[in-house]
C-alpha positions as CSV (number, residue, x, y, z in Angstrom):
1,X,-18.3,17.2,112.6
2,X,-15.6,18.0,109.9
3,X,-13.2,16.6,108.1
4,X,-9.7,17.9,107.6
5,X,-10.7,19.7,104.2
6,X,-13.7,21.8,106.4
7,X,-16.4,19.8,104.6
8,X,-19.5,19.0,106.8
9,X,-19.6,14.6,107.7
10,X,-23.6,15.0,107.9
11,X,-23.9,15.1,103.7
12,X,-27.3,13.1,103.1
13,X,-29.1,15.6,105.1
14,X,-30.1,19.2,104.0
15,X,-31.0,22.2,107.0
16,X,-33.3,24.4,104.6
17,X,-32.8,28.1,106.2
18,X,-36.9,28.3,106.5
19,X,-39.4,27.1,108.5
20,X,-42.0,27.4,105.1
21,X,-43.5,24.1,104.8
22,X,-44.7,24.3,101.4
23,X,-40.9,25.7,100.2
24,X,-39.5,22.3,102.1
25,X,-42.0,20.1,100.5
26,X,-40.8,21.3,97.0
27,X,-37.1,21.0,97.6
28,X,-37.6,17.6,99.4
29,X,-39.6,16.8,96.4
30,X,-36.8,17.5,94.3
31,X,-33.8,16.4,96.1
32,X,-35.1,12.6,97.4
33,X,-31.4,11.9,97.9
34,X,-31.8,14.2,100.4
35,X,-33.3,14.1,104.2
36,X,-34.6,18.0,103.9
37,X,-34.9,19.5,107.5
38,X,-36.4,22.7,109.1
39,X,-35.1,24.4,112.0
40,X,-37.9,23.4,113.9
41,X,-36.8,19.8,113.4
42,X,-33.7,20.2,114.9
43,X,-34.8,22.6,117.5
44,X,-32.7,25.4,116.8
45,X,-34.0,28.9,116.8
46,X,-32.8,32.0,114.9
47,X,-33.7,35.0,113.3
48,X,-31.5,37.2,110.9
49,X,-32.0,40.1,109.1
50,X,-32.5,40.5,105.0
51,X,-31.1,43.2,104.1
52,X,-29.2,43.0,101.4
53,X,-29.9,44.5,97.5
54,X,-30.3,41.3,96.0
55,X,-31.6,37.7,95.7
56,X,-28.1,35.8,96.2
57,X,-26.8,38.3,99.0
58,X,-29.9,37.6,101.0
59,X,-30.3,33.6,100.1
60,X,-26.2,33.7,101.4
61,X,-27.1,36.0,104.5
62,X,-30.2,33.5,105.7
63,X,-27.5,30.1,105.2
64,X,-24.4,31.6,106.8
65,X,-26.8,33.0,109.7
66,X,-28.3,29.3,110.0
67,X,-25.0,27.9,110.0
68,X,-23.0,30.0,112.3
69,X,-25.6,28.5,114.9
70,X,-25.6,24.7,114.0
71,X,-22.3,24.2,112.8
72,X,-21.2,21.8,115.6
73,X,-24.0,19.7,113.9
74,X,-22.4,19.1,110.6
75,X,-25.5,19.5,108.0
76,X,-25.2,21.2,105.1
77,X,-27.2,24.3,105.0
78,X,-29.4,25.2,102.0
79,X,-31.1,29.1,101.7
80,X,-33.1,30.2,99.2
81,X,-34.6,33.7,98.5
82,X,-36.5,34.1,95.6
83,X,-39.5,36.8,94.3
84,X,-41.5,38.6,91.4
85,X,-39.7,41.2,89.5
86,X,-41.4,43.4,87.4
87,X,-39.7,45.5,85.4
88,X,-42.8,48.2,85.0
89,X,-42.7,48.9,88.8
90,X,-39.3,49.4,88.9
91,X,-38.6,46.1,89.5
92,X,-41.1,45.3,92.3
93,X,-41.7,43.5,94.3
94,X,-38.0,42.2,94.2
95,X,-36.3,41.2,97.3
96,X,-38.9,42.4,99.0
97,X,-41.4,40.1,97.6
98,X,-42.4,38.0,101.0
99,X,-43.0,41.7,102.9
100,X,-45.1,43.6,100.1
101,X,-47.6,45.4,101.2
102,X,-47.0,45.0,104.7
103,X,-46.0,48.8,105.2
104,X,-49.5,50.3,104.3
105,X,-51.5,47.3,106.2
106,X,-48.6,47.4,109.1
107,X,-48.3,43.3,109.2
108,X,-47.5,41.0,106.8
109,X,-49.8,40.2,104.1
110,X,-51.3,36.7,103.1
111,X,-50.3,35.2,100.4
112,X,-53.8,36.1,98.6
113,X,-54.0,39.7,100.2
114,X,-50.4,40.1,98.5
115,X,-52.0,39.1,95.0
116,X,-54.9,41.4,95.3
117,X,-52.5,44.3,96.4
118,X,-50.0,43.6,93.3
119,X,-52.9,43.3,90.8
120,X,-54.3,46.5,92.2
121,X,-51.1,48.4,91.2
122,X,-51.0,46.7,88.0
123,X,-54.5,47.8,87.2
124,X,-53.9,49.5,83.7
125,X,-50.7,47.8,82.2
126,X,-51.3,45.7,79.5
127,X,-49.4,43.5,76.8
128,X,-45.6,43.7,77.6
129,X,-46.0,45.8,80.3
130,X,-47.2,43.1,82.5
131,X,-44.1,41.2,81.5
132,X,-42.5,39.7,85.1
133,X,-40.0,36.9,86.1
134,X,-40.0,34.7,88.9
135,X,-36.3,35.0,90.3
136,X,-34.8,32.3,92.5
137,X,-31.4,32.3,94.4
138,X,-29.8,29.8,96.6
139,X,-27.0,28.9,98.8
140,X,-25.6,26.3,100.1
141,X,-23.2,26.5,102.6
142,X,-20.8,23.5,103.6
143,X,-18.4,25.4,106.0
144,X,-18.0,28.9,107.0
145,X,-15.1,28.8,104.1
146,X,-17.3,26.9,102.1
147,X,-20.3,28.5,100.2
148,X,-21.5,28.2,96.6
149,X,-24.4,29.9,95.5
150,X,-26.8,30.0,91.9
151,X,-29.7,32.0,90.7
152,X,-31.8,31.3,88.3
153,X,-35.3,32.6,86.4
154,X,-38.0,32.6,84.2
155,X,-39.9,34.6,82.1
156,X,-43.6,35.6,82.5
157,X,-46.2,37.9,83.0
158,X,-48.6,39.3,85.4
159,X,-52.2,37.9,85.3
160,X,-55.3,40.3,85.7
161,X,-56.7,37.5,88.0
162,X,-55.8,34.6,89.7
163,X,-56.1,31.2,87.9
164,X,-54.9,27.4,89.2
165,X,-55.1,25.8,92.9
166,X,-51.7,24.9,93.6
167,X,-48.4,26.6,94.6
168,X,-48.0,29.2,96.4
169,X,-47.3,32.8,96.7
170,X,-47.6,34.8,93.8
171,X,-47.9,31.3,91.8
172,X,-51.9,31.6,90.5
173,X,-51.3,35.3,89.5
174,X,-48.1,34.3,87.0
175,X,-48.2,32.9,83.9
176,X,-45.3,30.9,82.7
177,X,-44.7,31.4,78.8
178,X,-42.7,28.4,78.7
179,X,-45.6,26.4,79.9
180,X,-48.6,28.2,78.7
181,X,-50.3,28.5,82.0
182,X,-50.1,30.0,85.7
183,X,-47.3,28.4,87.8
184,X,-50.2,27.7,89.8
185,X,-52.0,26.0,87.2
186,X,-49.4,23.3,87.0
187,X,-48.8,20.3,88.3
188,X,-45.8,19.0,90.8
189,X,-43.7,17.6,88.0
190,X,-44.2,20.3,85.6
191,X,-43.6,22.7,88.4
192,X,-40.5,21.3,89.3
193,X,-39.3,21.6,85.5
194,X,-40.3,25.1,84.6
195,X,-40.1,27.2,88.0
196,X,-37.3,29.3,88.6
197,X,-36.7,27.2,92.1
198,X,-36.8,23.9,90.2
199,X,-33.7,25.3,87.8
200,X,-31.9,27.1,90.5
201,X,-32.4,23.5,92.6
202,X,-31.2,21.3,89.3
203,X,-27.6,23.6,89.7
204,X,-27.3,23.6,93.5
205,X,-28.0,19.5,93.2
206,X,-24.7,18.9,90.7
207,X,-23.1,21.1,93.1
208,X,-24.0,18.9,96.1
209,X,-23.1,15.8,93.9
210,X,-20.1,17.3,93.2
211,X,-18.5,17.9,96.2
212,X,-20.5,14.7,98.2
213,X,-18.3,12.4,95.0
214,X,-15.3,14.4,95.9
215,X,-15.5,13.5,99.5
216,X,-16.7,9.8,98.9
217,X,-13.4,9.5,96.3
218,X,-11.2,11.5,98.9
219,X,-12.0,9.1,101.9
220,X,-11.6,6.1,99.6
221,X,-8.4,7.0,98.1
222,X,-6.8,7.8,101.6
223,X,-7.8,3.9,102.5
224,X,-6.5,3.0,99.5
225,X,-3.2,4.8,100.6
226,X,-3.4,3.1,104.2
227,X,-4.0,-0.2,103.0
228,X,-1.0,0.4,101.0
229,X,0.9,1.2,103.4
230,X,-0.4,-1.4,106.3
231,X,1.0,-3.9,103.7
């Protein structure tokens, strides 16, 4: 359902454009306000294709996709797209970080398989020209004429091996200057501060606030104004 401004009613829940569990736990873990839901928990299917040049034109393509399908629902629809770029290899893995590798092994690689392979092409780069951020942009899209979208990083560098236990991804092969360790290496809380996801989350949630107090002072002011005019 909408309102008459094209705002979604539904705005204490969150549809995440991804069915990546770990990805949801993180975001839910940030946003508590928030009831953070999959696809698969609203039983919708979809599919769309990545294909644009950068981080914020995919993370928009993934939540206008998402939305076009469950709009009649009236939830808020959050996309992220985030990756490793390192400016040595050109820039790689990019936008295409979640598909590395997968051309020369023809599937898509494991999360650990995709380490090995990007350590392997970094065998002989050393000092700054391991250097590597972590890259993370999101959208969140209220209406199909209502879309905001941030992106946000931080600075690293590449690991010779892997080091920590939890994350994901490329998390145990990259080391976080800011923290002194692998993003792997770090715990929920300090995850949630330094990653590139955490900041990009901290500017989509003012956004979310924003336009949530907006709506809550919009509906109250026009009771005001029909009280008003009932008396």
């Amino acid at each position: 359902m909408y309102d008459e401004f094209g705002i979604v009613v539904a705005m204490k829940k969150i549809l995440l454009a991804s069915g990546n569990l770990h990805k949801k736990e993180e975001i839910q873990r940030m946003l508590p306000e928030y009831e953070i839901m999959t696809p698969t928990d609203v039983g919708v299917l979809w599919d769309c294709e990545e294909n644009a040049p950068t981080f914020t034109g995919n993370a928009l393509i993934k939540a206008l996709a998402l939305h076009k399908v469950t709009s009649t629902m009236g939830i808020p629809i959050l996309a992220d797209d985030s990756g490793l770029v390192i400016p040595a290899l050109g820039g790689e893995p990019g936008v295409h970080s979640a598909r590395y590798g997968s051309e020369n092994a023809g599937r898509l690689l494991e999360a650990h398989e995709k380490n090995k392979y990007l350590l392997h092409n970094m065998e002989g780069y050393v000092g700054s020209q391991r250097k590597a951020s972590f890259v993370c942009a999101i959208a969140v899209v209220f209406s199909s004429l209502c879309h905001f979208t941030v992106q946000e990083e931080v600075e690293g560098s590449i690991l010779t091996e892997e080091h920590g236990s939890g994350g994901f991804g490329y998390d145990p092969i990259f080391f976080v200057d800011e923290a002194g360790m692998s993003m792997a290496a770090l715990d929920s809380w300090q995850k949630d501060y330094f990653s590139h996801r955490g900041r990009a989350l901290r500017a989509a949630q003012k956004i979310l606030t924003s336009v949530y107090c907006n709506k809550e002072s919009t509906i109250k002011r026009h009771a005001d104004e029909q009280d008003t005019t009932a008396k």
